[in-house]
N, C-alpha and C positions, 0 to 999 in steps of 0.2 A: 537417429535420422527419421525424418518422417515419412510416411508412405505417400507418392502421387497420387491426389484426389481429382475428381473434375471438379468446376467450377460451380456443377448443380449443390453437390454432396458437402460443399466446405461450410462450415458453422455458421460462419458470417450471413449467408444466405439463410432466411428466414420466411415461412409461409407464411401470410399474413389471412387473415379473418376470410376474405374469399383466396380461395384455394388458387386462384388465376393469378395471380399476382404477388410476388415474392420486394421485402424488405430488405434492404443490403445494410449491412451494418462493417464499418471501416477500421481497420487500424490504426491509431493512435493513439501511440504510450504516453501518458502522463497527460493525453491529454491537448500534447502540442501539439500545434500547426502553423505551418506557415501563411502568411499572406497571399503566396504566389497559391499554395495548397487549395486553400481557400477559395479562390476564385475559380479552379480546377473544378473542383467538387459542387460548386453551381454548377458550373457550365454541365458537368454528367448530369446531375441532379437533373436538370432543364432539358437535355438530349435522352436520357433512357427511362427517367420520371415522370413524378407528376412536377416538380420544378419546383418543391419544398424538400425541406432537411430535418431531421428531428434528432437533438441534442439528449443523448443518454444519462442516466447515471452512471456510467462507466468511464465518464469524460473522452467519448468519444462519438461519430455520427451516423447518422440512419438515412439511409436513402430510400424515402419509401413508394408504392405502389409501381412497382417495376415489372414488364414484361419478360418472363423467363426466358424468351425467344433471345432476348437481349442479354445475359447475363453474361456469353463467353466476350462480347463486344466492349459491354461494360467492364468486366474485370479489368482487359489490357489496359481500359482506359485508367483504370483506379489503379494500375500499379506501376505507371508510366506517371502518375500526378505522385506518387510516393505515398500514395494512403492506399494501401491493400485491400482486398477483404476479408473481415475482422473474423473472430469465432464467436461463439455463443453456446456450445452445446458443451459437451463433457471434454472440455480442452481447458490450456491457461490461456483465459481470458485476456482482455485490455486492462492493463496494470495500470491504474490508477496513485494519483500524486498530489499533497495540496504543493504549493508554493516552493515551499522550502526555504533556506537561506537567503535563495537567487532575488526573493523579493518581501516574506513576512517578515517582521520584527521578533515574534516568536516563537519561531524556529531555529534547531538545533543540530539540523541534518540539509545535508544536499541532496532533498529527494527525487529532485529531477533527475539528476543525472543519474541516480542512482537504480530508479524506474526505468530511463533506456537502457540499464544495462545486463538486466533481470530481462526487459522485454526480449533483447540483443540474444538471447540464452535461450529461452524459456518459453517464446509469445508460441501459441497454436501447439503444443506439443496435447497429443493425443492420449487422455486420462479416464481412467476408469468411473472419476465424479467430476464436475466443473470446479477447476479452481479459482479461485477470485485471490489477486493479492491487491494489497493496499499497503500505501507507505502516509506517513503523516509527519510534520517535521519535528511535534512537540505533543505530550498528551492532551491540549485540546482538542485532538484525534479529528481532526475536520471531513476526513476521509473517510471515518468510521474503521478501521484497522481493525478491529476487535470482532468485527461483525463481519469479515471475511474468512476462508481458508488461513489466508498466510495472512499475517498486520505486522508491520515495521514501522516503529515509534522513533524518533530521537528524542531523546531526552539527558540533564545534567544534573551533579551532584550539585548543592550549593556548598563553599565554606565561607566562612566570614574568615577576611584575614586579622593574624595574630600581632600584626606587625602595627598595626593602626589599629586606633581604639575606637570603638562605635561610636557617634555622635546621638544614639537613641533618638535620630528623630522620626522615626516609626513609617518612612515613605515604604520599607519591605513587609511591614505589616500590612500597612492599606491595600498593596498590591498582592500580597497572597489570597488568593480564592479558596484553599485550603485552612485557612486559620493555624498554620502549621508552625506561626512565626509570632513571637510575643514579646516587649520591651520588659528585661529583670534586670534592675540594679543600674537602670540607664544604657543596657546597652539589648542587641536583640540577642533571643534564643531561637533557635530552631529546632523544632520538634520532627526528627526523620522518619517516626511513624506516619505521622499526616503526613507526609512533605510527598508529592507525586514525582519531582524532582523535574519538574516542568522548564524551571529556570527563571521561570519570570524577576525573582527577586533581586537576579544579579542584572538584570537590564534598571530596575527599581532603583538602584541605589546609585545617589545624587554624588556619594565619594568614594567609590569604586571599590569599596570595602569587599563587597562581597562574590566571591569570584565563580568561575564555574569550572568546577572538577570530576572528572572521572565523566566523562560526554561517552554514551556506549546508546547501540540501538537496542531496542527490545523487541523480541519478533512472537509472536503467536499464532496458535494453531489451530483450526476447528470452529471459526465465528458461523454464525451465518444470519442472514436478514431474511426477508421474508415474512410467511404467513404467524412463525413461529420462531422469533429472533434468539439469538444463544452468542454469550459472550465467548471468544476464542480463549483455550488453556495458555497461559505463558513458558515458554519453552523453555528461552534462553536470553541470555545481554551476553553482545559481542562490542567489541571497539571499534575495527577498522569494517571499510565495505567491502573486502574481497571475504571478511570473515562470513559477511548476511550473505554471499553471492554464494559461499560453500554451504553454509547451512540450509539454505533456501533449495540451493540444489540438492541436497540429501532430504529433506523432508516431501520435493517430488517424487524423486527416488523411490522414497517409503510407500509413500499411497500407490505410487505407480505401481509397484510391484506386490502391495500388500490388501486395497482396499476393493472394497464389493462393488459390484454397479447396482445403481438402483435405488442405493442410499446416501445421502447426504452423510459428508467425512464427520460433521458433527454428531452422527450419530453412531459412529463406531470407531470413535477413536480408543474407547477403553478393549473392544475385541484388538486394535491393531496395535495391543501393548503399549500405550504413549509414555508410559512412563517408563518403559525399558530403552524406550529410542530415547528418550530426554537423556538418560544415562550412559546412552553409548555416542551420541552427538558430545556433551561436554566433556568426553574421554579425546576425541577425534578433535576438538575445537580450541589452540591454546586461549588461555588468559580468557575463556567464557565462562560464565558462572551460572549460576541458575537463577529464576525471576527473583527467588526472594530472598536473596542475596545479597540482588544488585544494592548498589550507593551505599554499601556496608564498610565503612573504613578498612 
């Protein structure tokens, strides 16, 4: 449970360049907003602002050069519009989402929904370093998943079925960005070394040869962006969402109760043993495997 803050001390609230004047940063998981939201957030924007917005990397919004006098005014008004105020300091952040299923071709996960429900859990919980999660629907990682605390990929095994015979006309060749896929003997091969397990190939194929198997997320630990970028460790591949929902919540768990302040998670994750929690997470997790494992027959 979180402790009652005022309205000055919450993350979301942000000193700006002159010291007079505080930036409000909002909630919004994944990103979404409503219409009705939208016009809300003018109108504060234009009553407690300067009467512009500024759009984050976090796929959420900024209301900036606001009088502090204002802030307890403004709140009620930003959580009566259903956009809160957001964090920024050493808390879990705005969870960020591309698309998902709900609207890219591909994608391989329902990340929407799957980001409010992590938000629903998780959003502002009060941490020792700032967490950033990211979900992405497929590893053209649009999100950058890899470059945050937490990254959750969807991604699929390809198989070619046995049942139909390849017609070799090399359309999942053209479409692999991996070169992971090559025409022998007339029909294709797939190399599961190269293969990211993206899926593109089974969208590729003009006679449905090629199916998609074994669909699991992959979550990572330890990304970060910044002055000094660091790709996140691969945990684990799980199947369903309540599996990331338990994982996700035991890897806050861990920092929460294990990590420094002071230092970014990417830089001690080898003190906070990661590779003894990778070992006791897939003891605790069925049917999860480890990253380099996964798409392994």
């Amino acid at each position: 449970m979180q402790r009652d803050i005022g309205i000055h001390m919450k993350g979301g609230v942000i000193t700006e360049r002159n010291p007079d004047l505080s930036t409000i940063r909002i909630r919004a998981p994944a990103g979404i907003l409503s219409v009705e939201q939208l016009r809300g957030i003018a109108k504060i924007a234009k009553t407690y602002g300067s009467g512009e917005v500024h759009c984050t990397t976090r796929q959420t919004i900024e209301i900036p050069h606001v009088d502090p006098k204002h802030l307890k005014k403004m709140a009620l008004a930003l959580e009566k519009n259903g956009t809160p105020v957001g964090s920024e300091r050493d808390e879990i952040v705005n969870i960020i989402s591309c698309p998902g299923t709900e609207r890219c071709k591909f994608a391989n996960i329902d990340t929407i929904s799957l980001t409010q429900k992590i938000d629903a859990k998780l959003f502002g919980k009060v941490m020792p370093v700032k967490m950033r999660i990211a979900l992405s629907g497929c590893p053209n990682a649009c999100t950058s998943p890899m470059l945050n605390e937490i990254g959750v990929i969807g991604r699929v095994r390809p198989v070619r079925t046995k049942e139909r015979i390849c017609t070799g006309c090399g359309s999942c060749v053209f479409y692999c960005k991996e070169g992971a896929i090559r025409i022998k003997n007339g029909i294709s091969v797939l190399d599961e070394n190269k293969c990211v397990e993206c899926g593109v190939c089974v969208q590729s194929c003009s006679f449905d040869l090629v199916k998609a198997e074994d669909r699991h997320f992959l979550i990572t630990v330890g990304g970060r962006r910044g002055r000094h970028p660091k790709v996140g460790r691969k945990l684990l591949t799980v199947k369903t969402e309540e599996q990331v929902l338990f994982v996700i919540e035991k890897i806050v768990d861990w920092v929460y109760r294990r990590a420094w302040s002071g230092r970014l998670l990417s830089e001690q994750l080898d003190d906070l043993h990661f590779e003894k929690f990778r070992e006791e997470i897939l003891r605790q997790v069925p049917e999860a495997r480890s990253a380099e494992d996964a798409g392994k027959p």
